[in-house]
DSSP file (Angstrom, degrees, kcal/mol; ACC not computed):
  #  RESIDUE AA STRUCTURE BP1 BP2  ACC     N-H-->O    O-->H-N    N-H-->O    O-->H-N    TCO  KAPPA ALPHA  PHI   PSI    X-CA   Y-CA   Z-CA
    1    1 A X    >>        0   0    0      0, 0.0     4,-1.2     0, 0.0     3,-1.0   0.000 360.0 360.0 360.0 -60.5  104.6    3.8  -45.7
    2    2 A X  G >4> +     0   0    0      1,-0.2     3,-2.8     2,-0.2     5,-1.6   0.960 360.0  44.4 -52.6 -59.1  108.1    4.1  -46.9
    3    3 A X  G 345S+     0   0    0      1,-0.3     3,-0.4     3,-0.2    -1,-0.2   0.678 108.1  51.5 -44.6 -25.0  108.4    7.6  -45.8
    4    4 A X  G <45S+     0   0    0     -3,-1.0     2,-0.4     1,-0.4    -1,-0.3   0.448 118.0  43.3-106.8   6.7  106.9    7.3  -42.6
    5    5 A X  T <<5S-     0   0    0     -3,-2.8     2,-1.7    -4,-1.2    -1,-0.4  -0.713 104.5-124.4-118.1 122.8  109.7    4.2  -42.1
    6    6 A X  T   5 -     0   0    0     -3,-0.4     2,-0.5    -2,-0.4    -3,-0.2  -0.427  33.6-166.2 123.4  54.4  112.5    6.1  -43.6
    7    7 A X      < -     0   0    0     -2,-1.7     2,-0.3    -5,-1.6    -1,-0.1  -0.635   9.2-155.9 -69.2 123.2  112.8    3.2  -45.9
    8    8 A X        -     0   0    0     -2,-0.5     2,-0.2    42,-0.0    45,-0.0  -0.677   5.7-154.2-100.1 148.9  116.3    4.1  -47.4
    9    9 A X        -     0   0    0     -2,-0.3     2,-0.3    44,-0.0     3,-0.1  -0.905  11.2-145.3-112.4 162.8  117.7    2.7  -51.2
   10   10 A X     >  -     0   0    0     -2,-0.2     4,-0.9     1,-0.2     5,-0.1  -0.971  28.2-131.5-125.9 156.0  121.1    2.3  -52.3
   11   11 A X  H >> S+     0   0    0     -2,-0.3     3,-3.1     2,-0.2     4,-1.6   0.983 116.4  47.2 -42.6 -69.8  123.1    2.5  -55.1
   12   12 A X  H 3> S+     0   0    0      1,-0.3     4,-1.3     2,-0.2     5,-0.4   0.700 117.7  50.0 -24.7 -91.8  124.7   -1.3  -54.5
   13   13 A X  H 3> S+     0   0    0      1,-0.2     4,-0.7     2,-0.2    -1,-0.3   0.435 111.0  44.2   6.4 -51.4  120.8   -2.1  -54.1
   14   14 A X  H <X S+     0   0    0     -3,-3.1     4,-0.7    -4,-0.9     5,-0.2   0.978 119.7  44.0 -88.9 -58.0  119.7   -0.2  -57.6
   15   15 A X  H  < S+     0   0    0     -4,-1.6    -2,-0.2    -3,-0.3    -3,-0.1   0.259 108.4  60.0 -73.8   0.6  122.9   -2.0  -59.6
   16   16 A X  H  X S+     0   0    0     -4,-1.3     4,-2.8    -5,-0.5    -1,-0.2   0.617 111.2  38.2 -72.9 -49.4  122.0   -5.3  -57.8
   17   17 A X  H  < S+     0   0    0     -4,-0.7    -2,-0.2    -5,-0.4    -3,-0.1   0.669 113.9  52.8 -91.0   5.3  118.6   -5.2  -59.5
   18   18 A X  T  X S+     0   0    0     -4,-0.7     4,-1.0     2,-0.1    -1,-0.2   0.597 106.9  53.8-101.5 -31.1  119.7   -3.9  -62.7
   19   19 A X  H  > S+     0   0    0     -5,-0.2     4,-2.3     2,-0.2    -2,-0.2   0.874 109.3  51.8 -69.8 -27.4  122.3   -6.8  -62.9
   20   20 A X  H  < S+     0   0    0     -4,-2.8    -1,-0.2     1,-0.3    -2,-0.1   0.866 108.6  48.3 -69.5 -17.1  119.4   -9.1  -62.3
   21   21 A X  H  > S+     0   0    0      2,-0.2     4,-0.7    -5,-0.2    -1,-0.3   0.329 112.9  53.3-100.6 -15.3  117.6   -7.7  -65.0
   22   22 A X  H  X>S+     0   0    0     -4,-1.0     5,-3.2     2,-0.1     4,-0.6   0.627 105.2  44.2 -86.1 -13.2  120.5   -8.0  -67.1
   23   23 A X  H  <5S+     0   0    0     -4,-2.3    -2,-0.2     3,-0.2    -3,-0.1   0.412 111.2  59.8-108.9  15.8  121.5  -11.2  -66.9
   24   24 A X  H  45S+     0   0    0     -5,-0.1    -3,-0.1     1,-0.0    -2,-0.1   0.746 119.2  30.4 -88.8 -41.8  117.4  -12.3  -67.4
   25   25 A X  H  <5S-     0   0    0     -4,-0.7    -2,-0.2     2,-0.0    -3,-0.1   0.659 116.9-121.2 -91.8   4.7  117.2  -10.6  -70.7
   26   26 A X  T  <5 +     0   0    0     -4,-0.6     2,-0.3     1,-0.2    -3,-0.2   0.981  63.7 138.4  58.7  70.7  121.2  -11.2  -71.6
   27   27 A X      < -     0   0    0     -5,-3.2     2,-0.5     0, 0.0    -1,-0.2  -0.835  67.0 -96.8-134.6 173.9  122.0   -8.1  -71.9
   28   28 A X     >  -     0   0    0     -2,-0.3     4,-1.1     1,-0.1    -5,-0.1  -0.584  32.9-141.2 -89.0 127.0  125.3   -6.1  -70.6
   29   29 A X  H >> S+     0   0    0     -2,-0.5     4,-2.8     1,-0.2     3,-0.6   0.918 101.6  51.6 -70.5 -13.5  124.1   -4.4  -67.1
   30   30 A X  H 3> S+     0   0    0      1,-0.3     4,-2.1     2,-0.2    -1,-0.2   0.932 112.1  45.1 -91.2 -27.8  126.1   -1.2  -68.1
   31   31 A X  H 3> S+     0   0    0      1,-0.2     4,-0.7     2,-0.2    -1,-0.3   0.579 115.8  45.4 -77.9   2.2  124.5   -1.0  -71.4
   32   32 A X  H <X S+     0   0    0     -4,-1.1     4,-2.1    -3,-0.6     5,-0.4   0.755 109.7  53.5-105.3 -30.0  121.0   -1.7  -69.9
   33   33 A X  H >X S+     0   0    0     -4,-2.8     4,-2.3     1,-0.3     3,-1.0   0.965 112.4  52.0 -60.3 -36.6  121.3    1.1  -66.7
   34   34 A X  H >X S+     0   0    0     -4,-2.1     4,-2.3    -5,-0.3     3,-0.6   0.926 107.8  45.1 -61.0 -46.1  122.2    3.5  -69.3
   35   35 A X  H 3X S+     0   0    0     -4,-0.7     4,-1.2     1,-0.2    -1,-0.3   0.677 117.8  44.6 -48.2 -29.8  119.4    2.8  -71.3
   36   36 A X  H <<>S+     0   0    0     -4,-2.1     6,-1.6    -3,-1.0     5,-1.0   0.583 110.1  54.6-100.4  -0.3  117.0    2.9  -68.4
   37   37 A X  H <<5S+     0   0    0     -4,-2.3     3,-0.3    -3,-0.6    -2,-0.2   0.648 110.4  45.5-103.3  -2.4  118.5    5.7  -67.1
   38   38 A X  H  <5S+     0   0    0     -4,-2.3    -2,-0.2    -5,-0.3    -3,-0.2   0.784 112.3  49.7 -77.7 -28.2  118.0    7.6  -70.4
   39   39 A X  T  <5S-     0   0    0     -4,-1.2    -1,-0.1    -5,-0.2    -2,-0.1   0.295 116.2-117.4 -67.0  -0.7  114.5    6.5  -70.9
   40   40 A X  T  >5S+     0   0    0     -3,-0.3     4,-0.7     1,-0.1    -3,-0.2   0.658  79.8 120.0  61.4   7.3  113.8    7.6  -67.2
   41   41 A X  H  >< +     0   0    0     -5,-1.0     4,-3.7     2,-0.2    -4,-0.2   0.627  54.3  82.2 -80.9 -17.2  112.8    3.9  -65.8
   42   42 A X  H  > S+     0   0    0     -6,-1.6     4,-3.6     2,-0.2    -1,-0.2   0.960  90.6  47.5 -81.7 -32.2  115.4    4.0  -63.6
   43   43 A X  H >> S+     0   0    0     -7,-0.3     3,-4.3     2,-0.2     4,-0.5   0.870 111.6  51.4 -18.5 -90.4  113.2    6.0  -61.2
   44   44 A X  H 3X S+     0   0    0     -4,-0.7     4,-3.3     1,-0.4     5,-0.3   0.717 109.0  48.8 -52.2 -47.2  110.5    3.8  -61.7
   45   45 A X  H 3X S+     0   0    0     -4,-3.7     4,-2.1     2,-0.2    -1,-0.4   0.961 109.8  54.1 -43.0 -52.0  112.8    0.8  -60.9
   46   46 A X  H XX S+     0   0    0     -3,-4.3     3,-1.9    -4,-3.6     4,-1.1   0.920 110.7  44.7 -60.4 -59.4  113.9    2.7  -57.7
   47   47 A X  H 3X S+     0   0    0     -4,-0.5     4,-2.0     1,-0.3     5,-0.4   0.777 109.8  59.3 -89.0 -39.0  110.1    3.1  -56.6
   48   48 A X  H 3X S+     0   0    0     -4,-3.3     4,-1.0    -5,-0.3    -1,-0.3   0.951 108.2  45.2 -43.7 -45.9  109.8   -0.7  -57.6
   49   49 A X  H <X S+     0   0    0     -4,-2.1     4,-1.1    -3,-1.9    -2,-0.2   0.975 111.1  48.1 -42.8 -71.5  112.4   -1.5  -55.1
   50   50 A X  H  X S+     0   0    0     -4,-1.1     4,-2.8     2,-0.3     5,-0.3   0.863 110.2  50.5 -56.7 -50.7  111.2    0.6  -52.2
   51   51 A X  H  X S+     0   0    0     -4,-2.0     4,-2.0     1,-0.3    -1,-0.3   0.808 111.9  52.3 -61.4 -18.6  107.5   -0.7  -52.4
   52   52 A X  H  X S+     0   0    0     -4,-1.0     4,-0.6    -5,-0.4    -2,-0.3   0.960 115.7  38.1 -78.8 -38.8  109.3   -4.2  -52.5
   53   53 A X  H >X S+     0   0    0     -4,-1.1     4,-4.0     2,-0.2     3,-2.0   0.954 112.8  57.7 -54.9 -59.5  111.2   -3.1  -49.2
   54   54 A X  H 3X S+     0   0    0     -4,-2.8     4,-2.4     1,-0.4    -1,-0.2   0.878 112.9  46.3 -54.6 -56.7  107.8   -1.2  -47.8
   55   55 A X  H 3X S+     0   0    0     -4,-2.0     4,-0.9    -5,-0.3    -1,-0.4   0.616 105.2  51.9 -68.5  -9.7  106.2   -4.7  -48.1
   56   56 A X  H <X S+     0   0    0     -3,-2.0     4,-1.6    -4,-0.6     3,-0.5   0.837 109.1  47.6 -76.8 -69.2  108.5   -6.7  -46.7
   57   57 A X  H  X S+     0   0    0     -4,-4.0     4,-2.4     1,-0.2    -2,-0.2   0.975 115.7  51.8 -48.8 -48.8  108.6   -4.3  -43.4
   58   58 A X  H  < S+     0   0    0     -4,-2.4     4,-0.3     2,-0.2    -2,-0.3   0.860 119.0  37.4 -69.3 -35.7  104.0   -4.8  -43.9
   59   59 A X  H >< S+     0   0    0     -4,-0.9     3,-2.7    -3,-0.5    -2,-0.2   0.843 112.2  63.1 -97.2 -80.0  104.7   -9.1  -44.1
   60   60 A X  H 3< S+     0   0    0     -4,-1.6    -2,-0.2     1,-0.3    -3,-0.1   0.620 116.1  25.0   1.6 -82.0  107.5   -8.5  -41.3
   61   61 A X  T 3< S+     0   0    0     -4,-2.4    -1,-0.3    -5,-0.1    -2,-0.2  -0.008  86.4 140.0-104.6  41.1  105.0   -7.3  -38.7
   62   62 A X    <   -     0   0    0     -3,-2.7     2,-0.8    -4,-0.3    -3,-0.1  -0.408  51.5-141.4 -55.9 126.4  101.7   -8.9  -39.9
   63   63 A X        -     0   0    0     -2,-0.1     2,-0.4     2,-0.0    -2,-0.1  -0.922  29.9-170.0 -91.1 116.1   99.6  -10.2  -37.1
   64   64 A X        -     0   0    0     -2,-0.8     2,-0.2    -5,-0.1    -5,-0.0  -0.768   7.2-178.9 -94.5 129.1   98.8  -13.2  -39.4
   65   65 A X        -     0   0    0     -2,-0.4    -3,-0.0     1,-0.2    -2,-0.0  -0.588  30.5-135.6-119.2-164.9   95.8  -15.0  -37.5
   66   66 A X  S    S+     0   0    0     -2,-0.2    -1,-0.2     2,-0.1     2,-0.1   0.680  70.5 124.7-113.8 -20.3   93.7  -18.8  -38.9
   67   67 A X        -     0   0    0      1,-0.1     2,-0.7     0, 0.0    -2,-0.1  -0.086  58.5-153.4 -67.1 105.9   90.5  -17.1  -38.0
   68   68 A X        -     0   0    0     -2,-0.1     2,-0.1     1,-0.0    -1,-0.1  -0.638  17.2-124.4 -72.7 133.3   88.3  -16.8  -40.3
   69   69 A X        -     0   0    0     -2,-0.7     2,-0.6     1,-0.1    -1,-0.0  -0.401  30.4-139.3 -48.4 127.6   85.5  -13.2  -39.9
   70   70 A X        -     0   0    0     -2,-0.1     5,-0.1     1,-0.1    -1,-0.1  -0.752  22.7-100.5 -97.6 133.1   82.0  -14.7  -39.9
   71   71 A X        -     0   0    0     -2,-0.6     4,-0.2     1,-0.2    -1,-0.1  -0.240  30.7-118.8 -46.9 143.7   79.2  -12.6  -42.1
   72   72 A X  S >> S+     0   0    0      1,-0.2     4,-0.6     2,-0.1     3,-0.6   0.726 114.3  55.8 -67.0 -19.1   77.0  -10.5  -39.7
   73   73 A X  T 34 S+     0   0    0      1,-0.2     4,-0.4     2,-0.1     3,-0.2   0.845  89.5  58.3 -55.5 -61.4   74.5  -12.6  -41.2
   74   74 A X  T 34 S+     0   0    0      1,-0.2    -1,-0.2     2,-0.2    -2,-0.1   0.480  99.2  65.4 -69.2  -4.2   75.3  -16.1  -40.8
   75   75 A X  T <4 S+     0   0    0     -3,-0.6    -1,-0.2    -4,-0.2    -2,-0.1   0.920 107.0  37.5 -87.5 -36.7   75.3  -15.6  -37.0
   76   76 A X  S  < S+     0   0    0     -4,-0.6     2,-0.4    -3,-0.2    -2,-0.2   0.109  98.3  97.3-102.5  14.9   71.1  -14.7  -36.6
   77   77 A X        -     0   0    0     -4,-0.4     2,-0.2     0, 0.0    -4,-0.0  -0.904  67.1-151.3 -81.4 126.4   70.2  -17.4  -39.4
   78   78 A X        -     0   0    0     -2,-0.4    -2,-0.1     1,-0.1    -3,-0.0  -0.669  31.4-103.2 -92.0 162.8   69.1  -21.0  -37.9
   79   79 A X        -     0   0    0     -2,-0.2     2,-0.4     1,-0.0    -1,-0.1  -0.271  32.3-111.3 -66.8 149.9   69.9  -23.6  -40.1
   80   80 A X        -     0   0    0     -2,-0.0     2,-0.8     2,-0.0    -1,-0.0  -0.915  18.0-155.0-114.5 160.4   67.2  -25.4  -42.3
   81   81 A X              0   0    0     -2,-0.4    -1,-0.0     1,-0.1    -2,-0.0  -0.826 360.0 360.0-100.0  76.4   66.3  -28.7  -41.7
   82   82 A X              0   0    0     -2,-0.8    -1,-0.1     0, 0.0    -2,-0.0   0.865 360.0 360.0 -92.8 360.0   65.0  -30.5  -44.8
């Protein structure tokens, strides 16, 4: 889905959500991107992002309907009577 919308990240974008994540554990954002970009998380952050984006675009253009799907079942059952 991100690939095939050329869902794009940005730096601003990666060092937004690493300041958010720093000031929830109260930590220094330059001391935590280093840390997650020496552990290799910051990947994993980027791919966090983008799948948040990817869903956002899937919610965007949901046809959201109230209609509930009825069981193939429930249609050729009569009610019982007691």
């Amino acid at each position: 889905m991100a690939r095939a919308e050329d869902i794009q990240l940005s730096a601003e974008e990666i060092g937004a959500e690493i300041g958010s994540l720093a000031q929830a554990y109260d930590r220094d954002p330059k001391e935590l991107a280093t840390q997650l970009d020496r552990t290799g998380q910051i990947v994993t952050l980027a791919g966090d992002i983008i799948r948040t984006k990817a869903l956002d675009l899937l919610v965007e253009y949901a046809d959201i309907t109230d209609e509930s799907p009825q069981p193939a079942d429930a249609a050729e059952e009569p009610e019982e009577n007691d």
